[in-house]
C-alpha positions in Angstrom: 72.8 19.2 -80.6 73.5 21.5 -78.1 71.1 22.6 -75.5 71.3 25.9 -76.2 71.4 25.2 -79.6 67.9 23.4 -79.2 66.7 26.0 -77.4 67.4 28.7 -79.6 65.6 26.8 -82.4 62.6 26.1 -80.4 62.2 29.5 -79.7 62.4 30.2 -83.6 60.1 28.0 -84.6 57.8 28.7 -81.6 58.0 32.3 -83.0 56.8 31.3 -86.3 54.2 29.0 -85.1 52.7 32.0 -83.3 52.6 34.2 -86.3 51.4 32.1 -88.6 48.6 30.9 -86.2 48.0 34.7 -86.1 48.2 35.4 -89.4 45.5 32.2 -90.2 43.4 33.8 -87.8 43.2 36.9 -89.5 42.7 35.3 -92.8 39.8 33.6 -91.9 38.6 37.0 -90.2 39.0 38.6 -93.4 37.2 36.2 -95.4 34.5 37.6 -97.5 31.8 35.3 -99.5 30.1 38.4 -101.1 30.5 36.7 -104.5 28.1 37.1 -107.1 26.5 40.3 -104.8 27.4 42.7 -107.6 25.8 44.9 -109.8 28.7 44.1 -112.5 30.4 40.9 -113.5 33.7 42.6 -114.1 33.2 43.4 -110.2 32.0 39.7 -109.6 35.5 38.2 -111.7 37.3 41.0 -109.2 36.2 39.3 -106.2 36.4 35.7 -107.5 40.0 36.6 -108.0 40.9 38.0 -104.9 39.1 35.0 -103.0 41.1 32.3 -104.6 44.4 34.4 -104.0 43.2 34.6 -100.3 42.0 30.8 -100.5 46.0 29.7 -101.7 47.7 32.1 -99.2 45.6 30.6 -96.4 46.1 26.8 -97.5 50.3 28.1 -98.2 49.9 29.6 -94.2 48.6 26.3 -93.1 51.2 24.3 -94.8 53.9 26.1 -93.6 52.2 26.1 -90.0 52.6 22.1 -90.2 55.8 21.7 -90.9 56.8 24.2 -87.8 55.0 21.8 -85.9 56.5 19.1 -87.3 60.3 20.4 -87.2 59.1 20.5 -83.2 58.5 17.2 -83.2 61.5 16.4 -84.3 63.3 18.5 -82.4 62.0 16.7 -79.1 62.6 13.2 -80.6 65.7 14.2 -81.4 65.9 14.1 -85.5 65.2 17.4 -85.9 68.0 18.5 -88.9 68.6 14.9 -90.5 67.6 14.3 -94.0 63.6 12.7 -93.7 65.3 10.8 -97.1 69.1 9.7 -96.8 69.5 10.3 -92.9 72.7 12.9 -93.5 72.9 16.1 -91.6 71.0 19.1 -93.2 73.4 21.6 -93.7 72.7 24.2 -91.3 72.9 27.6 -92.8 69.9 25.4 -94.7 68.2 24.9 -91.6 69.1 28.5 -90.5 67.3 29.5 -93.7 64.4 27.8 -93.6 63.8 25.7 -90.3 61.6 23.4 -90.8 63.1 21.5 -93.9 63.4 18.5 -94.2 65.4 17.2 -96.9 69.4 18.4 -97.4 69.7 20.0 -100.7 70.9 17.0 -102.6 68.1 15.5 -101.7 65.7 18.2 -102.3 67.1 18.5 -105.6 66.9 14.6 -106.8 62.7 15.4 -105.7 62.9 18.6 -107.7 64.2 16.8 -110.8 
């Protein structure tokens, strides 16, 4: 891979490593345990709802956040856009997509099934 190339990637990724380490940040901020503080239990079901939404976008935020790190890592060992499962090149308007992945589709597809 070109160093350029590598560069401009690292850059991307650094990018969304920052934003969602940001956007965690503010989650956890935001984070309200008021539950069962209510005069009402429709109020009460409200707030149980909108904590488990906030709970999954958190643990989604985190999940994403480790597989920026780990498309870095690879990226400075040098397998950064090679199939984790038959060693092929990911295509890369895949990888330009979504650059951390790290299956190629057919791959990703024989998991999906």
């Amino acid at each position: 891979m070109a160093v350029k190339k590598t560069s401009a990637l690292r850059s991307v990724l650094e990018a969304e490593q920052a934003r969602l380490l940001a956007m965690i940040a503010q989650m956890e901020i935001e984070s309200d345990d008021s539950l069962g503080y209510s005069n009402h239990m429709a109020d009460d079901a409200t707030e149980a709802f909108e904590q488990a939404k906030d709970l999954a976008l958190l643990q989604n935020a985190e999940r994403l956040l480790e597989q920026v790190r780990d498309a870095l890592r690879r990226l400075d060992d040098g397998t950064y856009g090679k199939c984790e499962s038959c060693r092929k090149p990911i295509d890369p308007a895949r990888l330009e997509a979504l650059p951390y992945l790290t299956l190629c589709l057919r791959c990703q597809q024989r998991l999906e099934a």
